[in-house]
N, C-alpha and C positions, 0 to 999 in steps of 0.2 A: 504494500500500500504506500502512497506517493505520502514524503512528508506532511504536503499541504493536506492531502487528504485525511488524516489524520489530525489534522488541528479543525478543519470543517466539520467530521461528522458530529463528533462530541459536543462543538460549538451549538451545531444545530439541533441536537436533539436536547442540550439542555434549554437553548431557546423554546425548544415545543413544549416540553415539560415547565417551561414556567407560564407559555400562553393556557396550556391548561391548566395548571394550577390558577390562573388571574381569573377562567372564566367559570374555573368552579368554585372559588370565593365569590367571585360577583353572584353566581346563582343560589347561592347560601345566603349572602348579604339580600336580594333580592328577594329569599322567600320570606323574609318579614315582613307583616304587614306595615300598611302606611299610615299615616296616623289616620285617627276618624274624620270621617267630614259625609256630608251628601254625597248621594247615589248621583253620579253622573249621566246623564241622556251621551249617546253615541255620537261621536263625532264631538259635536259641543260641549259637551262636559256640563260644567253648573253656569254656564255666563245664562244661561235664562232666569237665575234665580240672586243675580245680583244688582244692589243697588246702584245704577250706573251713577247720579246725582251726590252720592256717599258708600262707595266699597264698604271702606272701616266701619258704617251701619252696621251692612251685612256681616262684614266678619265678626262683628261684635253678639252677633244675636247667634251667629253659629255657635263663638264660646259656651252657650247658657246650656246649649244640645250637646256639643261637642267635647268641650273641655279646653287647656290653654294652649294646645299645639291641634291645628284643623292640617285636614290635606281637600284638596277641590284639584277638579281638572277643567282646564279652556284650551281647548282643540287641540289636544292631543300634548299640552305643556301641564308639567307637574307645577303647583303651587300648592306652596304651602305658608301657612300665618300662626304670628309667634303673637299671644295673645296676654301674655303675661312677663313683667319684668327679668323675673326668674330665669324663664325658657331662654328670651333673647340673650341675657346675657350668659346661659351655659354655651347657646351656641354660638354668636355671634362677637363675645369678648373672649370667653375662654376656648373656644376654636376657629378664631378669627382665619388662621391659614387658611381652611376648607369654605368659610362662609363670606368671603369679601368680593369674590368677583360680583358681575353684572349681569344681569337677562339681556337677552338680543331685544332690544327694542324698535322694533319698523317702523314707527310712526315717526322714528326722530331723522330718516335716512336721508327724505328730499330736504332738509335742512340747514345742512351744515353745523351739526350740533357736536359734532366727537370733538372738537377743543373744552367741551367741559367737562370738564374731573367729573361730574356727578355721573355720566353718561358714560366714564369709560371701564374698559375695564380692567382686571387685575395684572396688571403689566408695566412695561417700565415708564410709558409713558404718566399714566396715573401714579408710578411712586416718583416721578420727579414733578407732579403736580405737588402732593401729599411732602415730599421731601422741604421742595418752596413754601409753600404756605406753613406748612409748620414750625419752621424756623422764624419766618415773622410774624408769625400770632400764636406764639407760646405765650404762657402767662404771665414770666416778666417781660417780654417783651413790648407787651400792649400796654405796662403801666405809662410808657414811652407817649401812646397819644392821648392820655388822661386830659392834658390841658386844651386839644383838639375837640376832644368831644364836650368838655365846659361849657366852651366857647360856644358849638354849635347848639348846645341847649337852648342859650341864652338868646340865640338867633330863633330856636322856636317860642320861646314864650313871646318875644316881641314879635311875632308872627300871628299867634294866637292870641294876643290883643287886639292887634291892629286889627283880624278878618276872621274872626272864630269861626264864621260860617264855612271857611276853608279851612276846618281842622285838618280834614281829609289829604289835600296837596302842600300843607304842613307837615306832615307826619312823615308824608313822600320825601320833600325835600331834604328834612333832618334826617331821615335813613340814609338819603344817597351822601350829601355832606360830609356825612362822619365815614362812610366808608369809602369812597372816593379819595378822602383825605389821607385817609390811612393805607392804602394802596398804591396812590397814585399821586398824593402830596396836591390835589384837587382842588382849588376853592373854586366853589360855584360863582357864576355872575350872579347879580341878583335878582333877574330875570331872565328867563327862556334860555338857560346852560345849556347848551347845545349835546353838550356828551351826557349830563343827568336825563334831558328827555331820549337818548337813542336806549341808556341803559333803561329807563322805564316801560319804553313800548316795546323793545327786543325782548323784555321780559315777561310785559304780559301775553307777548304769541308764545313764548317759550312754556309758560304755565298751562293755555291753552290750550296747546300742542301734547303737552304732555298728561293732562287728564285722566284719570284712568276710563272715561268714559269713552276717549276716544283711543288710546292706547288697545281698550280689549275689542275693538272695532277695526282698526286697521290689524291686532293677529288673528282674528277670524276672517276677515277678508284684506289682504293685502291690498290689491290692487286698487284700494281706494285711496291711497298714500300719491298714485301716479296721476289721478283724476282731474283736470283742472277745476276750480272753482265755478265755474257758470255751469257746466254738466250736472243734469238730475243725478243728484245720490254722489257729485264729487265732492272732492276733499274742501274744506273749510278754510281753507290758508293758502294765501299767493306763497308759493315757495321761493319765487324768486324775490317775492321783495323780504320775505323771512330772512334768507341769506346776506340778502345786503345789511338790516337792522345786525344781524350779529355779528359782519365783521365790524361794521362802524362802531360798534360795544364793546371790540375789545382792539380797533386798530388805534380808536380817536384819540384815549389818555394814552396808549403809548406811545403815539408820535405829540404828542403835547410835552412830556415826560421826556422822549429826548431832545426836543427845542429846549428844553430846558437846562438839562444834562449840557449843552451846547454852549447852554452861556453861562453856566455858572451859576444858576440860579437855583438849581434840584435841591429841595431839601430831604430829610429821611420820611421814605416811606416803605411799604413792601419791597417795590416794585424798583425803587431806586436799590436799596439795599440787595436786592437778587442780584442788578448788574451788575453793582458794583464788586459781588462777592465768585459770582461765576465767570464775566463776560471774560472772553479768552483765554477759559482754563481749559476747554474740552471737556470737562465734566458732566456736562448734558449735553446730548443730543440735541440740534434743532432749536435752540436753546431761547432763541427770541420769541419763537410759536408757544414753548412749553410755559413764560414769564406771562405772554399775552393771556393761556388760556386758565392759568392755574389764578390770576389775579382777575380776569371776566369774570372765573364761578366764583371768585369770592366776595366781590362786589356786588352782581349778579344776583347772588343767594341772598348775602346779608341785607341788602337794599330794599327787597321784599318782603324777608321776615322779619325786617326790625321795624317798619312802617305798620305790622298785621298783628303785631304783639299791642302796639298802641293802638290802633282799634280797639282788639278786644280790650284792654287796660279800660281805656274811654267808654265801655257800654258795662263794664261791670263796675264803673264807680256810678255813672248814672243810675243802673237800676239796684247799687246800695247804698243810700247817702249816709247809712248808720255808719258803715263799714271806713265811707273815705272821711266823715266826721271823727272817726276816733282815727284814723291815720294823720291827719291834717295837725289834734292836736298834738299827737306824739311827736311832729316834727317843729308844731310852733313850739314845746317844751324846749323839747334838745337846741333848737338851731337860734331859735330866738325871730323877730322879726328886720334887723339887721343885714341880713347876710341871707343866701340859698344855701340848700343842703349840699356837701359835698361827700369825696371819698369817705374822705375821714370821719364824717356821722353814721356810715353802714353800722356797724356795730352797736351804738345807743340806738339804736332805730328797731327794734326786733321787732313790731308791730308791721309797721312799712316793710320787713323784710318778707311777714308770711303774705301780706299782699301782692307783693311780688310774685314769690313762689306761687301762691296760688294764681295768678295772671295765666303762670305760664299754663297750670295743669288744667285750671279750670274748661278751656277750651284754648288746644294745643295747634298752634298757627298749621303744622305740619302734622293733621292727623294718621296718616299711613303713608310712613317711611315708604322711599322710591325702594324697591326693591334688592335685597341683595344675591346671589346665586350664590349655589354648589359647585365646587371643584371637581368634586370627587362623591362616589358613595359614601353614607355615611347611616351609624345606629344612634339614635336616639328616645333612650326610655321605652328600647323594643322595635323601637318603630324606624320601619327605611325611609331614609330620603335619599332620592337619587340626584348621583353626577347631573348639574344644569339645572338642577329645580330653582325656580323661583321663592324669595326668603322675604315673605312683606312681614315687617317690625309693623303692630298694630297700634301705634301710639295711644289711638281712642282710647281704647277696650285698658291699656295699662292707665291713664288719668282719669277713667270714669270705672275704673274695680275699686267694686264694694267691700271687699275684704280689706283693703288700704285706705279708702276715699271713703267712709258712710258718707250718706247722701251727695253726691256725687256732682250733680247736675247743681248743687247750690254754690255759690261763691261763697268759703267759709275759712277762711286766714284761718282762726283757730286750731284748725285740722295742724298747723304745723308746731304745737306747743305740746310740752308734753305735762303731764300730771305733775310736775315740780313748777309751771310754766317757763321752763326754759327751751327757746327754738332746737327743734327734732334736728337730725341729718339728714334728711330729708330737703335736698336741694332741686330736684325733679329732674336728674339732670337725663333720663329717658327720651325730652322731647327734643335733647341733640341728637340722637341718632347713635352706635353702639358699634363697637369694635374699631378695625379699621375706615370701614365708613362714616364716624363719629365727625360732626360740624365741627372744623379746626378753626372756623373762625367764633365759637361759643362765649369764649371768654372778652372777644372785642364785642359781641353784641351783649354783651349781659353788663358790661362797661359801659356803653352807648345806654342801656335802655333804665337802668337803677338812678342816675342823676337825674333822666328824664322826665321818669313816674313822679319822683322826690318833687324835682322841682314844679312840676304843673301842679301837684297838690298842696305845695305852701305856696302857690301865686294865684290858682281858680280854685274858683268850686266847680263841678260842673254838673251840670241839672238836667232834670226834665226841661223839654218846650213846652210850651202852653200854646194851644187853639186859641179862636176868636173870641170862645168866650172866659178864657181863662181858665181852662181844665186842664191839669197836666197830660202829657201826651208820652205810656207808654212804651217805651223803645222795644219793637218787634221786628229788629231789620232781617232782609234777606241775607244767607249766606253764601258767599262762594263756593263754587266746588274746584277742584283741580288739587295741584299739589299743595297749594294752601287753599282753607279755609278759613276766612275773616268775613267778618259783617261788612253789609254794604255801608254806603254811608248812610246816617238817621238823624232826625230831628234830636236837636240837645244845644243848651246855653252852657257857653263858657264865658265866668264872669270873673274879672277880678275880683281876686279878697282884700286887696293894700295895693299901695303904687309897689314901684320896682325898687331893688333895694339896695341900690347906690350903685351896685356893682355890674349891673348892667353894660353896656357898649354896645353900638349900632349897629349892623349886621355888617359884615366885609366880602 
């Protein structure tokens, strides 16, 4: 027998001996069952029996049949939902390697949407998204724009003096401000900022687009994704002008950012701080596309969910004035009428603090986490989940369980004291999202949005509207659906309590 041949056959037959051993593991792995959920119809699986207006409803009402880990099928794709904090974090923090990649999502193709980290998947591109960002919004890093986001506080209360009736595109602007700022070293003009309105409208097609109402619509029928707009039954979105809003979202402040860089002008921000720290090490691939798309999604993201947190803020101080009365005095105590609340009052502040907390659970801007997938097969608590399954974190279902939250649906601060009344640990920090997927920009928004709450509440009250004849009016808004859910805007007075408290300065 010929040398080589002798190095081939063993070669090869321990090859076949491990393809069989892989495929009789998988078929052992395989005959566990899946977790429970609904009987599937053929072909379609359970999409007939879901809430297209609010998935996390339905998955919600599954738990009560099912329990805290469901499996469902939609057209021939495994899904499964993690319905309890517990679940998600056994799987999703403590097996984070198997549970981080992405589901193929179709609806995002005619787009141009793979520059954002949320959308990609587990590979090298997303870890030098996650590498960037993580480096300049770790948690000392962000004490760094403390005195950025003060300022733009103080730009929204004179805001909301001057037009309360535009609480709403207040709320917008302050989100994008502070994070722009912090990204991209950004001051908005102070009218019609040309890159705040691209990232505004690029984001509400991006939220639109991405729906789960329409997401489980284009994987049932593809071909609706290629449809033009004026065709019965096509697709809902010019693609081409989609594409244009998002390079303009993330071309605009980079090429601002290096005029800048140009003359000398560049102060610290992400975005500066990236270049300066990579540009012409070879350390990342592609390296200006990677800076563009890693500080889009985080502007991007943050811009939306810190605008949708004030919402909801704003509709649960209206419909508790008990609640923001005993918050309001807590801070006239501590802070004095002098001066606004800052950093440094967090801690005398624990009343303000479970308002907060509860802001966030009471009704969670991002109630069902984008989805995470399977790498690999995998057992859990008996039960198969297969390589590629789709992994939805149910955020609802974790801030409305009655086992943690009694009464659930109420806005109830108290919930975070405990029988000594000192505040729980209990920070909610579930409705950032879990393992590697976890919001890295969490700690800039919870930065941004704590001075914010603080400060509107020792400068308004904010009330019910009153009708013609003087009846209060209220607040029953509609809510969105997509990846976030916030109330529309609603009838409500915001009134000052005191003039301004010396410290003020005009907006820039």
């Amino acid at each position: 027998m010929p040398a080589s041949s002798a190095l081939v056959y063993p070669a090869a037959a321990a090859s076949l001996l491990l393809a069989i051993w892989t495929v009789n593991s998988r078929r052992k792995i395989a005959q566990k069952p899946f977790p429970p959920g609904p009987t599937p119809l053929p072909l379609l699986g359970n999409v007939h029996q879901l809430n297209l207006n609010g998935t996390w409803l339905t998955f919600t009402e599954w738990k009560e049949v099912y329990g805290d880990i469901v499996h469902f099928r939609m057209f021939g794709e495994d899904i499964i939902v993690l319905n309890t904090e517990e679940v998600a974090q056994d799987l999703l923090d403590r097996r984070s390697r198997n549970y981080s990649d992405r589901m193929n999502m179709p609806v995002i193709q005619p787009y141009d949407l793979l520059w954002d980290s949320v959308f990609l998947g587990h590979n090298d591109q997303w870890r030098a998204h996650r590498r960037l960002v993580h480096q300049g919004l770790r948690p000392d890093a962000v004490v760094a724009f403390r005195p950025m986001q003060l300022q733009r506080t103080l730009e929204l209360l004179h805001n909301l003096a001057t037009s309360p009736e535009d609480y709403c595109e207040h709320f917008q602007r302050f989100s994008a401000a502070v994070i722009l700022g912090a990204v991209y070293d950004h001051q908005l003009a102070l009218k019609d900022d040309p890159i705040m309105h691209s990232v505004i409208e690029a984001m509400e097609h991006i939220i639109a687009i991405t729906a789960p109402e329409n997401s489980l619509l284009v994987g049932i029928f593809p071909f609706l994704k290629w449809l033009p707009s004026w065709m019965p039954g096509g697709w809902t979105f010019n693609a081409a002008r989609v594409k244009i809003l998002n390079r303009e979202m993330i071309d605009m402040p980079f090429e601002a950012l290096e005029k800048n860089i140009a003359s000398g002008t560049a102060n610290h921000s992400l975005a500066f701080d990236a270049l300066t720290r990579f540009r012409g090490t070879n350390k990342i691939a592609d390296f200006e596309e990677v800076v563009k798309g890693a500080c889009g999604t985080a502007y991007g993201a943050g811009a939306e969910t810190t605008s949708s947190v004030l919402m909801v803020f704003l509709l649960a101080m209206v419909l508790n004035p008990d609640i923001q009365k005993r918050a309001q005095e807590e801070i006239d105590q501590v802070v004095g009428d002098d001066r606004l609340p800052d950093y440094s009052d967090r801690p005398s502040l624990p009343y303000f603090e479970a308002v907060f907390r509860e802001t966030l659970r009471w009704r969670p801007v991002v109630p069902l986490s984008i989805p995470h997938a399977t790498s690999n097969d995998d057992i859990y608590r008996g039960y198969f989940i297969p390589k590629g399954a789709a992994i939805f974190p149910n955020v609802w279902a974790m801030s409305q369980n009655p086992a943690k939250y009694p009464f659930s649906s109420h806005f109830m601060p108290e919930r975070f004291f405990d029988a000594d009344g000192k505040l729980t640990n209990d920070t909610v920090d579930f409705v950032f999202g879990f393992g590697r997927r976890v919001c890295v920009g969490r700690h800039l928004a919870t930065g941004s949005l704590w001075p914010a709450m603080a400060r509107i509440l020792s400068m308004f009250n904010l009330e019910r509207a009153k009708d013609a004849q003087g009846r209060e009016i209220e607040p029953n808004p509609e809510w969105t659906t997509g990846i976030t859910s916030i109330p529309k805007p609603f009838p409500c007075k915001i009134v000052l309590r005191r003039a301004y408290a010396g410290e003020y300065s005009a907006p820039r």
